[in-house]
N, C-alpha and C positions, 0 to 999 in steps of 0.2 A: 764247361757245362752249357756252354751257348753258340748260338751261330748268328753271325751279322752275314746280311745279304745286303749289298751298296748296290745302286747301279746308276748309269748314265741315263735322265731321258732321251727321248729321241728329241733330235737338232742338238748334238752336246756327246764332250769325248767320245768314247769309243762308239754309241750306237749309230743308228740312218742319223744321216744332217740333213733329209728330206721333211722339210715340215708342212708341205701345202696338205692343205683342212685339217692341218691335228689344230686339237682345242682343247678344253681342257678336260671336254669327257674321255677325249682321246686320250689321254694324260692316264684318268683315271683305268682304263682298259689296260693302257701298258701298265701300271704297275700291277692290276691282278693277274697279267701274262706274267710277269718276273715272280710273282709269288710261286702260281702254279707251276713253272720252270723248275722253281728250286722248290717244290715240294713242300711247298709250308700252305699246310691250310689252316691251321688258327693260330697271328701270332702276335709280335707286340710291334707297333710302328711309331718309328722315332721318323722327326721331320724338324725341317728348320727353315725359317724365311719365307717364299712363294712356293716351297713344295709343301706347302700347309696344306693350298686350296687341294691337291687331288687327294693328300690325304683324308682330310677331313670327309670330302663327298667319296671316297671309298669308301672308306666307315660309317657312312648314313647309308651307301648303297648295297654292303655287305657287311650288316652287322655280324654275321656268322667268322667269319673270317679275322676279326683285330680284337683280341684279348685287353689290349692297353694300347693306349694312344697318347704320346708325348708329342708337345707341341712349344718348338724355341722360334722367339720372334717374329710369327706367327700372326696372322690377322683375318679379319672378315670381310671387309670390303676393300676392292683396289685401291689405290690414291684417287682415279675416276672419280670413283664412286661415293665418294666420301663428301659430307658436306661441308664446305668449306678447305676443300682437299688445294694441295698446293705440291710442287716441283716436280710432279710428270713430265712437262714438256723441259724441262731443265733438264732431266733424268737423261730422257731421249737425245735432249741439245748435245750432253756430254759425248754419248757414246756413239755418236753420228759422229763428231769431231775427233774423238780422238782412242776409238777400239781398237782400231790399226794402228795406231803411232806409239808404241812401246815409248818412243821418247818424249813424247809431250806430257805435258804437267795431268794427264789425265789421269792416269794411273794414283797421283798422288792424290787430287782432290776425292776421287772414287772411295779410296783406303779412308782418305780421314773422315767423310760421308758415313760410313756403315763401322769403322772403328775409330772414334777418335780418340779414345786413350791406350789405343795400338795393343802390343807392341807396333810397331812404326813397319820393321823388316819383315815380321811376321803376315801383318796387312797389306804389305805391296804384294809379296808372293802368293798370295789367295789372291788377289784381284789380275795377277798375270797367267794365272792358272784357271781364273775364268776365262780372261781377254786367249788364251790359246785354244782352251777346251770348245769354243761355242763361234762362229764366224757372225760377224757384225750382224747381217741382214737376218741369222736366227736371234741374236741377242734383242733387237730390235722390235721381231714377232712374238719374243717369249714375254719383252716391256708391255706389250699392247697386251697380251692377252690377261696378263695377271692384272692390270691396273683396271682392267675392264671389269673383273672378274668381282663375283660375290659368290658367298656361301652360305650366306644367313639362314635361307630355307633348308639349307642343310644339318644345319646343328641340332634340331630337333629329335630328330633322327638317327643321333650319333652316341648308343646304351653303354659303350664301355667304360671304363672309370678313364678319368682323363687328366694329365697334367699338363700342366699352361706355366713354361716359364717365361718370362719377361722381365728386356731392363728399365730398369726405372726413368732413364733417360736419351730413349731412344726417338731420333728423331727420323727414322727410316720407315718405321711401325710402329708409333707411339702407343704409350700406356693402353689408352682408349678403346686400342683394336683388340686388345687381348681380353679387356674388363669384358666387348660385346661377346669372345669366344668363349669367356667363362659363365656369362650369363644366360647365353643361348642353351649350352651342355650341360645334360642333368648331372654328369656323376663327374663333374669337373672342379679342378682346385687349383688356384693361382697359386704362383710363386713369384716375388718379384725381386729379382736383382740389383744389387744398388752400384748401375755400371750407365755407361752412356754407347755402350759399344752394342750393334743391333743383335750379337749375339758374341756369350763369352769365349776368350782365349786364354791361352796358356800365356802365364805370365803379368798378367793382371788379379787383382786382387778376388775378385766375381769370380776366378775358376774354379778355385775349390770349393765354392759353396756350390755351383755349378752342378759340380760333380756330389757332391752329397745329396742331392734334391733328388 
């Protein structure tokens, strides 16, 4: 009874890996070109991590267009931008040293960063399937642009009813950034998971409440 439409942004798997002057409004463009693509003019947008920010100013920029709007791990202001914001340039230190090196300990510090109660196998292979999907110098421009980035004058503007899940013990996108996404969005309702991993996986105990929410 449903259709899922995934797609790559541009600089990342299958689309252009040309990113000179995309931004994030550009962000936002491409994903109303992939809606209209595939023929969906009013529908529900599921989002997780730094594809919050186009969703969310999608949906202040076309309310007509997003019926429900779910949002995992999810934030408001970049690391930048945050007050008292910390390991940006750690972030950046990482994957300057070690995107390219499959064998360095990168890979490993990356997974336990954004999952630390794993699975363990589960989290290297998303984190290899990034480090394949996106080449360093875009990984690098997508770091700068999300951490710069804010949405706050966007949430005002965002009428569909809205769900906000978050883990309770994230230190990727803490608590903080979800409480300002739920209190910016009128018809918004928090859910917080009692997990440390920046968004749920199969096999940890947070999936299936995950999936019930």
């Amino acid at each position: 009874r449903h259709q899922l439409v995934r797609y790559d942004p541009v600089g990342t798997g299958r689309s252009g890996l040309d990113m000179a002057g995309h931004d994030l409004d550009q962000r936002v463009e491409d994903l109303r070109a992939v809606a209209d693509a595939a023929g969906l003019d009013r529908f529900a947008l599921f989002t997780q991590s730094g594809g919050c920010l186009q969703a969310i100013r999608f949906a202040a920029r076309y309310p007509e267009r997003v019926d429900r709007l779910v949002i995992n791990g999810g934030y408001a202001e970049g690391r930048a931008r945050r007050a008292g914001g910390t390991g940006t340039e750690t972030m950046r230190s990482m994957i300057s040293e070690g995107w390219e090196k499959p064998e360095s300990s990168f890979g490993l510090a990356f997974s336990l960063l954004y999952y630390p109660e794993g699975p363990l196998d589960l989290a290297q292979e998303i984190v290899e399937l990034m480090r394949r999907a996106c080449p360093i110098a875009n990984m690098l421009q997508i770091r700068d642009m999300i951490n710069e980035a804010c949405v706050l004058d966007d949430l005002p503007h965002v009428s569909c009813p809205t769900l906000i899940i978050q883990s309770r013990r994230d230190t990727v996108h803490p608590l903080s950034e979800a409480q300002k996404l739920a209190a910016g969005i009128a018809q918004a309702e928090l859910v917080v998971l009692d997990t440390a991993n920046h968004v749920p996986l199969p096999g940890t105990p947070a999936w299936e409440p995950f999936l019930k929410t």
